[in-house]
N, C-alpha and C positions, 0 to 999 in steps of 0.2 A: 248404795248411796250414789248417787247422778249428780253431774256437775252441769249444771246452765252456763250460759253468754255472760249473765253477772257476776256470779262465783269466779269466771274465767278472768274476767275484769280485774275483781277484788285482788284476785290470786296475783296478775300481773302487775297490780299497781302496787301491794304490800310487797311484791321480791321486787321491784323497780324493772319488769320486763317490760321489753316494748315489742306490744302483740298489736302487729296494725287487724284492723276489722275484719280484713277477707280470711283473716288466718283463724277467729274463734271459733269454727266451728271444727278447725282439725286441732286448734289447740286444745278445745273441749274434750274430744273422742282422748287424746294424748293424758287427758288425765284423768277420765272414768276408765280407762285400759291399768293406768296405774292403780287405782284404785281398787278394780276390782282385782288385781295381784296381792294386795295387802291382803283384801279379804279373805284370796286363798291364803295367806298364811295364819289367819286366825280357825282352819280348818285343822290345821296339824297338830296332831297329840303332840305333848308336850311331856304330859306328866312322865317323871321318873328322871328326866332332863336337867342336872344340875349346871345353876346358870355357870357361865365363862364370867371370869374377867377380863382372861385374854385369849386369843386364838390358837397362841402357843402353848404347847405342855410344860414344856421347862418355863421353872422362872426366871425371870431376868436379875443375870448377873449382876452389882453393883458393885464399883470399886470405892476403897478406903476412903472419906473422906479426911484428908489431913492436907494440913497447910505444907507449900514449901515454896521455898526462895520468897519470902514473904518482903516486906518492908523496902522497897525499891522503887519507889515513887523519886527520890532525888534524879536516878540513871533515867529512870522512863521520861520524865521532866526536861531532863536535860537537851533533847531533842526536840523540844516546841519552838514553834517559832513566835510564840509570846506565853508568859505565864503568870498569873496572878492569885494571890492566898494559896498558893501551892497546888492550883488546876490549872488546865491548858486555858487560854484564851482565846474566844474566837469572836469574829465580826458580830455585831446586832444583827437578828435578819427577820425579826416580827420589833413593829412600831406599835 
């Protein structure tokens, strides 16, 4: 699969690059070079290859989810310098 001057266009205007004109025709080569690299990877035996989740062998450790020092919104509060219905207060800043 080959990539043309308009595909390069498309490509730059849908990621919002800005490719001025003397550049498409090395931005072109830059992404039939890319391309034909996928292709070689649709070359590579696969089968017997059970898919990853992740890159690591051990799984990822999780800690306890449990609560503690809970219910301290009065102490946290206490240090605003405005507070109202029991949240901080802060300026308007969209009209």
């Amino acid at each position: 699969m080959a990539i043309d001057n308009e595909t390069v266009k498309q490509i730059a205007y849908l990621a919002r690059l800005g490719v001025e004109p003397e550049k498409l025709e090395e931005t072109q080569k830059e992404f039939n070079k890319i391309l034909s690299w996928v292709e070689e990877l649709g070359e590579v035996d696969t089968s017997g290859v059970e898919p990853m989740i992740s890159p690591y062998e051990d799984s990822i450790l999780l800690r306890e989810d449990k609560v503690t020092e809970g219910c301290q919104s009065s102490k946290i509060l206490s240090n605003a310098p405005a507070k109202e219905f029991g949240y901080f207060a802060v300026p308007k800043v969209v009209e």
